[in-house]
C-alpha positions as a printed NumPy array, in Angstrom:
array([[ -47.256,  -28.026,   44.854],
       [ -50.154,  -30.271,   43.738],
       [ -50.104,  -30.915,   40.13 ],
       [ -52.862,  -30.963,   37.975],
       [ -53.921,  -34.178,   37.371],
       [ -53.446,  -34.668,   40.91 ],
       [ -56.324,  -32.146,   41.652],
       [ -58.431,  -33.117,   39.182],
       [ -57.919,  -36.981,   40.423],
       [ -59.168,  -35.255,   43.918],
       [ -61.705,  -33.251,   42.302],
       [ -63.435,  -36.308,   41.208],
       [ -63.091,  -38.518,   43.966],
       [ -64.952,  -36.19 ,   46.091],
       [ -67.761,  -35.478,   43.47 ],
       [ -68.092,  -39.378,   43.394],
       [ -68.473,  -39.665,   47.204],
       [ -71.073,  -36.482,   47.33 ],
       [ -73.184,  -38.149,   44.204],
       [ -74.346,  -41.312,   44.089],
       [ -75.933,  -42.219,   41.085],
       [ -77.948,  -45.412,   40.686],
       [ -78.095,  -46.926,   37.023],
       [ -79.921,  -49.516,   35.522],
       [ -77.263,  -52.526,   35.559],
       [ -77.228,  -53.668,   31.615],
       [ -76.925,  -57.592,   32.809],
       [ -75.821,  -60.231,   29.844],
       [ -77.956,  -62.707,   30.065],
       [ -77.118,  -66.601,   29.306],
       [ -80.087,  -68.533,   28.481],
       [ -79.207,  -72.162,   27.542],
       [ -82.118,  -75.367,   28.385],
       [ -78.87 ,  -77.02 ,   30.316],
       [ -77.798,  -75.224,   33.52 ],
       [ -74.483,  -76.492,   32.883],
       [ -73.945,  -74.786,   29.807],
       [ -75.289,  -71.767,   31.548],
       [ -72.865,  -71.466,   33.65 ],
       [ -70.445,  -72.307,   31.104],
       [ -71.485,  -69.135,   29.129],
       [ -71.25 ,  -66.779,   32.517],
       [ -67.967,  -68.267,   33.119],
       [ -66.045,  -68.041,   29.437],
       [ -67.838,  -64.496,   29.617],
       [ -66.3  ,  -63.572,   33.145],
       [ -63.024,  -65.185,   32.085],
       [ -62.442,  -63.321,   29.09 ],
       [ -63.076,  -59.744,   30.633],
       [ -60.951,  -60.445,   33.622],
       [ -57.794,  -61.516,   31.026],
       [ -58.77 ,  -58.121,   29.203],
       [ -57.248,  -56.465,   32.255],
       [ -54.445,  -58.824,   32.698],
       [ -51.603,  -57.251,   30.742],
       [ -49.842,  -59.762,   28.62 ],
       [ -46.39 ,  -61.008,   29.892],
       [ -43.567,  -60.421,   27.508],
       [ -43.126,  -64.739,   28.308],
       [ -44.753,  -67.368,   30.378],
       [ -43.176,  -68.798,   33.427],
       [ -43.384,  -71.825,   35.241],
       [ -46.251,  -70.951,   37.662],
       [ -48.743,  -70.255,   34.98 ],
       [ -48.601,  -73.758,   33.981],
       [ -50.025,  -74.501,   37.161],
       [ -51.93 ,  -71.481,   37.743],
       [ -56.013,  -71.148,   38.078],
       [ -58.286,  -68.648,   38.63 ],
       [ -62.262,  -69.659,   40.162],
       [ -65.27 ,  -67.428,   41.528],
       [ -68.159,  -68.477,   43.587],
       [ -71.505,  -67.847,   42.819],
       [ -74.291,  -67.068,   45.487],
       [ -77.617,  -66.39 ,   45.332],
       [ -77.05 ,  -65.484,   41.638],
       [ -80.114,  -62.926,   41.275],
       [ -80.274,  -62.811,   37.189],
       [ -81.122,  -65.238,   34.618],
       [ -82.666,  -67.64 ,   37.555],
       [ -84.725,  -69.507,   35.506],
       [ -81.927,  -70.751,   33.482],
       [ -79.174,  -70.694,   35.676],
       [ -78.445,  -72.312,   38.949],
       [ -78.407,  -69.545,   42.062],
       [ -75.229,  -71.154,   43.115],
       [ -72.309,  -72.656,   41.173],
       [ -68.071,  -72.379,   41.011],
       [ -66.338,  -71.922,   38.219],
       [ -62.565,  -72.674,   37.665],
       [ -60.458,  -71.918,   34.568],
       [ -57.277,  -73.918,   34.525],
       [ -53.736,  -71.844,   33.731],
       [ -55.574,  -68.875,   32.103],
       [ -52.851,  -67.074,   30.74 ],
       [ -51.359,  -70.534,   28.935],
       [ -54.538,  -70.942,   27.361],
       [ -54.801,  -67.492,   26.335],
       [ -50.941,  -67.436,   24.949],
       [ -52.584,  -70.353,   22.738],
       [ -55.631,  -68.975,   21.549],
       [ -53.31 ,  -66.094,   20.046],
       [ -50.885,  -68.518,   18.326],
       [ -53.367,  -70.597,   17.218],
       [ -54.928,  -67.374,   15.688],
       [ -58.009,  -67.043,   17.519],
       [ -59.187,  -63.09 ,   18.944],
       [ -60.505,  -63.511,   22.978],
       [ -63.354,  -60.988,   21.925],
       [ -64.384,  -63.549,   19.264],
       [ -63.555,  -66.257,   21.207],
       [ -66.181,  -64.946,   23.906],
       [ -68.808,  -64.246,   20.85 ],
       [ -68.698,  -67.679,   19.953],
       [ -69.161,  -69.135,   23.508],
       [ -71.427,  -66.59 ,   25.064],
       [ -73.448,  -65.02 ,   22.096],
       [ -75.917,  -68.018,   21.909],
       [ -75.964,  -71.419,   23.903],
       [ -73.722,  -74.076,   22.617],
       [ -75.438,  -76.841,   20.521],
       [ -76.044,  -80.408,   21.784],
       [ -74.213,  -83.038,   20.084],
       [ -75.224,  -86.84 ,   19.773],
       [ -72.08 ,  -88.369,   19.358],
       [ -70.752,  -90.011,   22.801],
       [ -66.551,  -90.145,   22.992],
       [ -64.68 ,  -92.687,   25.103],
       [ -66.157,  -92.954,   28.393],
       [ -69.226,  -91.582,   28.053],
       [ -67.775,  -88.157,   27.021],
       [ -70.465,  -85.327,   25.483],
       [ -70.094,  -82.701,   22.867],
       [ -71.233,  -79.609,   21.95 ],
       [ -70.405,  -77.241,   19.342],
       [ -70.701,  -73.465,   19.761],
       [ -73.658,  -72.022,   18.17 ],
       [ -70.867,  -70.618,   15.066],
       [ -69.91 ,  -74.222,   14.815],
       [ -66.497,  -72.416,   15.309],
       [ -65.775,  -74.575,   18.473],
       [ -65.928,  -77.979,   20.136],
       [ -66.812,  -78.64 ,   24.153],
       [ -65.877,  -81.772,   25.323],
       [ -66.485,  -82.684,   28.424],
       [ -63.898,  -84.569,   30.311],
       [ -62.486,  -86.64 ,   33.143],
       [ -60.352,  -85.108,   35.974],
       [ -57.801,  -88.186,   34.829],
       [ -57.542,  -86.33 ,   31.434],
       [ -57.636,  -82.854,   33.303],
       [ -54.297,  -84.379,   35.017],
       [ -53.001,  -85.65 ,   31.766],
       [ -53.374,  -81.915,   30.423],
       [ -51.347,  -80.983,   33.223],
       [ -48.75 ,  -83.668,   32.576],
       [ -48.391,  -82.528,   28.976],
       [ -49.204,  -78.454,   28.773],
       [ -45.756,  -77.36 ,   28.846],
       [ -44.581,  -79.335,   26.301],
       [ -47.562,  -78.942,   23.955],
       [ -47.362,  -75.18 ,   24.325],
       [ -43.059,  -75.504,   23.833],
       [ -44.525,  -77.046,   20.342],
       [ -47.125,  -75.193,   19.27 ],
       [ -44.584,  -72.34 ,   19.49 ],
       [ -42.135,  -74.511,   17.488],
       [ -43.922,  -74.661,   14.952],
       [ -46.006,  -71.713,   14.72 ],
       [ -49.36 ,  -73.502,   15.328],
       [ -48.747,  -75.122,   12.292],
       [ -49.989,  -78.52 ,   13.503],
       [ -53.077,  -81.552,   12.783],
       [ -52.984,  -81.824,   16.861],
       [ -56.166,  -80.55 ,   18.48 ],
       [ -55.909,  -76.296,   19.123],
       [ -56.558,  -76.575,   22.807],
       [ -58.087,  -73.241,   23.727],
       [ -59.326,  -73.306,   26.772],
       [ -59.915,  -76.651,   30.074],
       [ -62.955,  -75.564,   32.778],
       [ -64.264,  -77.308,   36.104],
       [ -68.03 ,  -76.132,   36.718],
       [ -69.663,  -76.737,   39.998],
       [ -73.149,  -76.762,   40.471],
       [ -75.019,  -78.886,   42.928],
       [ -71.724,  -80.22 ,   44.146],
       [ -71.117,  -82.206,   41.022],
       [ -67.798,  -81.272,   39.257],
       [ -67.686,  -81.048,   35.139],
       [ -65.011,  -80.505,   33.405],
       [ -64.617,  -79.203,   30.142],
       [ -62.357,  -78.831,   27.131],
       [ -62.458,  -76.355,   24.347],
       [ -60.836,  -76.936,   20.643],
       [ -61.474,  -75.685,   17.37 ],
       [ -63.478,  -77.678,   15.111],
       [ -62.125,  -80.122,   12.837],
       [ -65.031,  -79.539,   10.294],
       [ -66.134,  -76.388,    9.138],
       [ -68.5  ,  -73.725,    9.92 ],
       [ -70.311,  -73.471,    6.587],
       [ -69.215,  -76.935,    4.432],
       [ -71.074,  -79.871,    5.425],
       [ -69.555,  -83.268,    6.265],
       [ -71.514,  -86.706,    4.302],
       [ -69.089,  -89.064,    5.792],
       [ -66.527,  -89.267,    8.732],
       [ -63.875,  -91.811,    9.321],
       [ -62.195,  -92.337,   12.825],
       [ -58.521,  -93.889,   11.854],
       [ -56.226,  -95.973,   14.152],
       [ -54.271,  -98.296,   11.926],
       [ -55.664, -101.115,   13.327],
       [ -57.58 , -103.327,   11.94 ],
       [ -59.231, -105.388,   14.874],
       [ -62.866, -104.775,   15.676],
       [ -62.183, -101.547,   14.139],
       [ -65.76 , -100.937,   11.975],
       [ -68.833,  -99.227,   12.874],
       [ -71.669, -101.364,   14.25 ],
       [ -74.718, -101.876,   11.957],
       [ -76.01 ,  -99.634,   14.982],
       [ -74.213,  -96.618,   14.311],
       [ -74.283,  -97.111,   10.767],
       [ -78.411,  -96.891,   10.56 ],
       [ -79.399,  -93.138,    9.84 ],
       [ -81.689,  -91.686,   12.805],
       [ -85.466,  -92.056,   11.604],
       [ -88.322,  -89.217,   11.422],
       [ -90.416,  -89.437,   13.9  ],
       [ -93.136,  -87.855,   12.577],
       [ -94.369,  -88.882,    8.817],
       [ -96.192,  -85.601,    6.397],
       [ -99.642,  -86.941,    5.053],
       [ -99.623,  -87.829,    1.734],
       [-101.272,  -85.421,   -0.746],
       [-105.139,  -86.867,   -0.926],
       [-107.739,  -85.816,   -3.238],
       [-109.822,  -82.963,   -2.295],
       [-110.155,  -79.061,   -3.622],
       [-106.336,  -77.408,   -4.352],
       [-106.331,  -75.579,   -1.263],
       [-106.606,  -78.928,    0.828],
       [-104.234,  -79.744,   -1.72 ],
       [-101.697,  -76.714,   -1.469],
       [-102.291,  -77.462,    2.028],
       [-100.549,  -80.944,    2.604],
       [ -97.616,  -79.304,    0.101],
       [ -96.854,  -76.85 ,    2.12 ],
       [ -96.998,  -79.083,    5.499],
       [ -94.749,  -81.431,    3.618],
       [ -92.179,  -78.557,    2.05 ],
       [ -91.799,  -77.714,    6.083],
       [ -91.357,  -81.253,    7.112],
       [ -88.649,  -81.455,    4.326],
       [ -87.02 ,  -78.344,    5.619],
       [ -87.508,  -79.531,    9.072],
       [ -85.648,  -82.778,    8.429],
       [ -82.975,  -81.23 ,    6.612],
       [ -82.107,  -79.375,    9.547],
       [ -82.233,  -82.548,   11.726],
       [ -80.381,  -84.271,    9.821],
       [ -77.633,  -81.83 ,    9.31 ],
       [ -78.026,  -81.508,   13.119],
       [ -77.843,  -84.961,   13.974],
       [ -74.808,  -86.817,   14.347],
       [ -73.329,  -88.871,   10.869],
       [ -72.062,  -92.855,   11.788],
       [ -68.708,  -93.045,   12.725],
       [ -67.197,  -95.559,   10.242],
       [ -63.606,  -96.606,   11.013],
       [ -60.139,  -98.507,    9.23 ],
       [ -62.129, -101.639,    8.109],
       [ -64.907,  -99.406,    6.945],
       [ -62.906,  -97.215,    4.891],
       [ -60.81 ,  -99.454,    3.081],
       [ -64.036, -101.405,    2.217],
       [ -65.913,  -98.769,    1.085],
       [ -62.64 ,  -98.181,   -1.285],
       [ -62.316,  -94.494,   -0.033],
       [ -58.937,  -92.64 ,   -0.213],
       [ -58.004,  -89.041,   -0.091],
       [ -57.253,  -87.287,   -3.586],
       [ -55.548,  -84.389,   -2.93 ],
       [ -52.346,  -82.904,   -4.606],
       [ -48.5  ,  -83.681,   -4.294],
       [ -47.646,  -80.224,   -2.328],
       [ -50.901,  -80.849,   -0.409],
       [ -49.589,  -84.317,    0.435],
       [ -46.475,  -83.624,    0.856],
       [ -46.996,  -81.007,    3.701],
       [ -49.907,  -82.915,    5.046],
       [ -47.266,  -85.613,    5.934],
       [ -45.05 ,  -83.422,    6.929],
       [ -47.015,  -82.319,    9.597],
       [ -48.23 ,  -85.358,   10.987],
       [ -44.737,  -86.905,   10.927],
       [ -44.146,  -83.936,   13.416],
       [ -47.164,  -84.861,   15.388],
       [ -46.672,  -88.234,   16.127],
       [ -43.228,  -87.91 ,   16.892],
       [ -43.538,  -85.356,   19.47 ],
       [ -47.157,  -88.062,   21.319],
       [ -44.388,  -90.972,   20.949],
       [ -42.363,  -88.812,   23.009],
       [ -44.799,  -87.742,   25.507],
       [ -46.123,  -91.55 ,   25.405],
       [ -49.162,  -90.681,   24.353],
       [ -50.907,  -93.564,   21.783],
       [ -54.871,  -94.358,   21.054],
       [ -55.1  ,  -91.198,   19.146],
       [ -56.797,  -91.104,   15.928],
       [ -56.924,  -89.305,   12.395],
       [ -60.561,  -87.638,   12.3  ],
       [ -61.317,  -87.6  ,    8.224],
       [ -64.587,  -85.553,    7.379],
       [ -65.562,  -85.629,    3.653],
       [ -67.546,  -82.445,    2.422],
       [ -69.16 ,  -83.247,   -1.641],
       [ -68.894,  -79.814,   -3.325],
       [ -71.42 ,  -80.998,   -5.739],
       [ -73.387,  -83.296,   -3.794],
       [ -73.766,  -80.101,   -1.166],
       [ -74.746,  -77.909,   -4.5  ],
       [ -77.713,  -79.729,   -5.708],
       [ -78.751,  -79.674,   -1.63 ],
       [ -78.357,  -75.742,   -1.775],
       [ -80.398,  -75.475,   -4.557],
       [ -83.377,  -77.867,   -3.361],
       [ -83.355,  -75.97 ,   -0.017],
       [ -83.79 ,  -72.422,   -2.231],
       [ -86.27 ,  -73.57 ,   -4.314],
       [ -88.306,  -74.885,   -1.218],
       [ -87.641,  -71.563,    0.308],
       [ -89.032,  -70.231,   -2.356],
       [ -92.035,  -71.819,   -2.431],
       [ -92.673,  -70.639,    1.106],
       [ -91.811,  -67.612,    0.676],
       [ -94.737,  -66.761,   -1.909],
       [ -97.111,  -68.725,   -0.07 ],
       [ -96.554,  -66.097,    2.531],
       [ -98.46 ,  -63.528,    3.334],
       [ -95.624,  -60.99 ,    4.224],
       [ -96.686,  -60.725,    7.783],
       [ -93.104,  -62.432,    9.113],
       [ -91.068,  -60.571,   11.435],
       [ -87.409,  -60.224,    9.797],
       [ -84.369,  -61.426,   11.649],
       [ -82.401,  -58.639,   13.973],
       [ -79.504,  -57.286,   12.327],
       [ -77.029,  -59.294,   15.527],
       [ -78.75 ,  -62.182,   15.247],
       [ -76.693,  -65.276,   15.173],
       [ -78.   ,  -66.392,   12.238],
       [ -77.101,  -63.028,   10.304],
       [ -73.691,  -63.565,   11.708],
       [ -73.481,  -66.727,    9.737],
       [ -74.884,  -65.785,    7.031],
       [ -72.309,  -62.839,    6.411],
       [ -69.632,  -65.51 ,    5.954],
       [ -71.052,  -66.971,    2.912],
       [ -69.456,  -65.183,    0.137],
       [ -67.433,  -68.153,   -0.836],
       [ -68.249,  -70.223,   -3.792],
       [ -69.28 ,  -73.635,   -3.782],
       [ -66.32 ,  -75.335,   -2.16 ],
       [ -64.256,  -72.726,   -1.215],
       [ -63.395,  -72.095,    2.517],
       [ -61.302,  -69.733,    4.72 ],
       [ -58.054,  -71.298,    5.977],
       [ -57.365,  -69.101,    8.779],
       [ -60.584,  -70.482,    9.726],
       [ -61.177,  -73.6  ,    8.238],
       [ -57.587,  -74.667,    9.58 ],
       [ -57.491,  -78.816,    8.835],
       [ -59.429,  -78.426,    5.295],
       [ -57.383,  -79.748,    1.91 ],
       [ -59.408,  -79.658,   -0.901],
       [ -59.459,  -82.501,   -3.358],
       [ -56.961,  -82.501,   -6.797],
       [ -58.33 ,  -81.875,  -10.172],
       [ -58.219,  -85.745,  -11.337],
       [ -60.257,  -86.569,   -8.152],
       [ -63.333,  -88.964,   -8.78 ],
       [ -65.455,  -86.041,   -6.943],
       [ -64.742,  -82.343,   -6.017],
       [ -64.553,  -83.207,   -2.054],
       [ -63.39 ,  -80.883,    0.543],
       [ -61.227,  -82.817,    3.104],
       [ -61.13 ,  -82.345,    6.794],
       [ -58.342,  -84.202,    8.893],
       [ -56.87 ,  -83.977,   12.09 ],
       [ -55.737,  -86.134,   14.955],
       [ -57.991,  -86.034,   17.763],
       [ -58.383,  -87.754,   21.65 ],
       [ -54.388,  -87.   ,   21.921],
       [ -54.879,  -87.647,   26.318],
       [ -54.01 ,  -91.17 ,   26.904],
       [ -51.119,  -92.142,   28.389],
       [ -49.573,  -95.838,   27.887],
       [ -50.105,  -96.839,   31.8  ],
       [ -50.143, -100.141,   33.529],
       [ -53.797, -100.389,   32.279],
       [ -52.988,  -99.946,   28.577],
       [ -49.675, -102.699,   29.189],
       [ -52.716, -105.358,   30.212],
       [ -54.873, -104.688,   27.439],
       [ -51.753, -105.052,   24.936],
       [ -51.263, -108.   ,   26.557],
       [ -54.721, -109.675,   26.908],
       [ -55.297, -108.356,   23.282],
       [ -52.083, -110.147,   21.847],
       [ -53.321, -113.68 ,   23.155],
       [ -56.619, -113.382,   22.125],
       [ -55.879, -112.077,   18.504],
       [ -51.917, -112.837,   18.013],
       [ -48.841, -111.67 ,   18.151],
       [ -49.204, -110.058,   14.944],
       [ -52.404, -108.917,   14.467],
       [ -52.94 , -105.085,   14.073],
       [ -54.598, -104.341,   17.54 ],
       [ -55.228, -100.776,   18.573],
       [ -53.049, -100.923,   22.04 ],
       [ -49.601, -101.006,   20.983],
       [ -46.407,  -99.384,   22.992],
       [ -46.713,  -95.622,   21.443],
       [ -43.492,  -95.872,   19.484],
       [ -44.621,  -98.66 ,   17.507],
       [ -48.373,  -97.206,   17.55 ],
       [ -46.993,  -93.854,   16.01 ],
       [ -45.273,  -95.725,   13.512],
       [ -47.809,  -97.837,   12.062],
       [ -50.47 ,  -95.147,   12.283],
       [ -48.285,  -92.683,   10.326],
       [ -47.689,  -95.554,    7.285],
       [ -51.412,  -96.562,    7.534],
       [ -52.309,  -92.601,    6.86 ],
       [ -49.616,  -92.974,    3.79 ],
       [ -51.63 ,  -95.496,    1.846],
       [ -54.94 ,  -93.724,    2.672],
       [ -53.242,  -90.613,    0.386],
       [ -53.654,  -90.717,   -3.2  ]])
């Protein structure tokens, strides 16, 4: 005898193949001014509600460390302006990355927010090779693009990066890898990485160190070190009536908001081991602080040594509590200003707006973060010259000491010495003098 469910099940099967019912198709759109990142958007977006159905294996095996899962796009119909009709997109060992993202903390659902929400933001700073950035529109998130060398390398090293994270609990200053991507689209092949950010969300970075512990040709050029100038000048305040006047103040209020924006937007130099110690910098923060700080990256650079991994560095970004106060207050009272200039005829921000999103996390005081969020900050001890927030972590973890790294060692040790402190060094002796070059940076 049929049971219930079982003619219910029937029931409905039939009504679905006597009724068709057409409804609108509620389509997410991705609108980004690069394709690429377009399709980037679809594709985290696809990815994520695919895993949702995926049930989540009690462990991992070997396969899904060389799993991948990729769709092809044809004559995509919606969003055509901004995105290309036809692309492939391929996400590399899907449920690895996912296993991460959950040990590293990190909700999928969120995860997607941040990617798909609004279009990641261009970045100005250039890595090795040519490499580009972009930070998702939370700042939450870093996409880096990358070569299909370091895609390899990834490969090489995923199992025993994941065996660690697990180790020790995520606890770590290595980049949180969350998620690797190949995107075709015109038959060129991009691929992309995904970490958390080093800096924060809501605390902004004056100054960033990259560290080696190395000393040769290791400082910024006078290049990177010159700030990015406005292109466009406000008039100066001329005499005339006090509306021409009120005028020019308000033009120049918005070109002062404007460039604050830039600014903050634009990349900071780069300054490096030569540049720090000249510039007298260290990092004041507490003996517990320091003590698990060190902790951690003795850890770290044990486990690249062992993987023979070297050429990493410690990213440092320095956030001035005060410094970042009086900017905060500037900023309100030129808001201010604007604000009763107006004549109330603005059209408010939507309650899911990206920028309400942000602004909901701002509860903190000046200084303060989230941990489970801001994950590499250390805030400064109380006998510290300033109240700084610090940001460290080591970053560009994917080369491998090859034949090509033996030359340079070589070629680098006639030119400068046998003992000067170049950067390409076998990676025992490279995670060595790195970790006691962080030690002295620590006060």
């Amino acid at each position: 005898m049929a049971s219930a469910s079982s003619i219910a099940a029937s029931i409905a099967s039939k009504t679905k193949t006597k009724k068709k019912h057409f409804v609108a198709q509620k389509v997410k759109l991705f609108r980004a001014s690069d394709p690429l990142l377009s399709v980037l958007m679809w594709g985290v977006n696809h990815s994520i509600n695919e895993l949702s159905h995926v049930q989540i294996p009690i462990m991992l095996m070997p396969d899904d460390f060389k799993a991948y899962s990729k769709i092809k796009v044809d004559n995509h119909l919606f969003n055509k302006e901004n995105m290309p009709s036809h692309f492939k997109f391929k996400e590399y060992c899907p449920l690895v990355f996912r296993n991460l993202r959950e040990r590293f903390g990190i909700d999928d659902q969120d995860f997607q927010n941040s990617l798909t929400r609004s279009a990641p933001l261009n970045s100005e700073a250039q890595g090795r090779s040519g490499a580009r950035f972009h930070t998702s529109y939370d700042k939450r998130y870093v996409v880096k693009t990358i070569s299909s060398e370091d895609v390899a390398e990834m490969h090489n090293i995923l199992k025993k990066y994941h065996q660690f994270i697990v180790e020790c609990h995520g606890n770590t200053l290595l980049p949180q890898f969350l998620g690797m991507y190949r995107l075709t689209v015109d038959g060129d092949e991009t691929y992309m990485i995904v970490t958390r950010n080093v800096f924060s969300h809501r605390l902004s970075v004056f100054k960033k160190y990259d560290l080696k512990g190395s000393t040769v040709a290791r400082e910024a050029s006078d290049k990177e070190k010159q700030p990015p100038l406005p292109e466009d000048v406000p008039p100066r305040p001329k005499s005339g009536n006090v509306q021409q006047r009120l005028q020019t103040l308000r033009i120049a209020t918005r070109f002062y908001c404007a460039m604050k924006h830039v600014r903050d937007a634009k990349e900071l130099p780069t300054y490096k081991d030569n540049d720090f110690i000249n510039d007298g910098q260290k990092i004041y923060i507490n003996e517990e602080n320091k003590k698990m700080f060190l902790e951690k990256l003795r850890k770290d650079v044990e486990f690249l040594a062992l993987l023979k991994l070297m050429d990493y560095s410690l990213l440092v970004g320095i956030h001035d509590v005060e410094r970042a106060e009086q900017e905060d207050v500037e900023s309100e009272d030129n808001d201010g200003e604007e604000e009763g200039e107006s004549d109330g005829g603005g059209i408010g921000t939507p309650p899911d707006s990206p920028s309400n999103t942000l602004d909901s996390m701002k509860p903190l005081s000046p200084g303060e973060f989230d941990p489970t969020i801001d994950v590499y900050a250390i805030k400064s001890n109380e006998s510290a010259p300033r109240k700084e927030v610090y940001f460290m972590a080591v970053i560009d973890i994917l080369q491998h000491y090859d034949a090509k790294k033996k030359a340079a060692h070589a070629a680098k040790t006639v030119k400068h010495g046998a003992g000067a402190e170049i950067s390409t060094v076998n990676p025992e002796q490279y995670s060595k003098r790195f970790y006691d070059f962080i030690t002295t940076i620590l006060s």
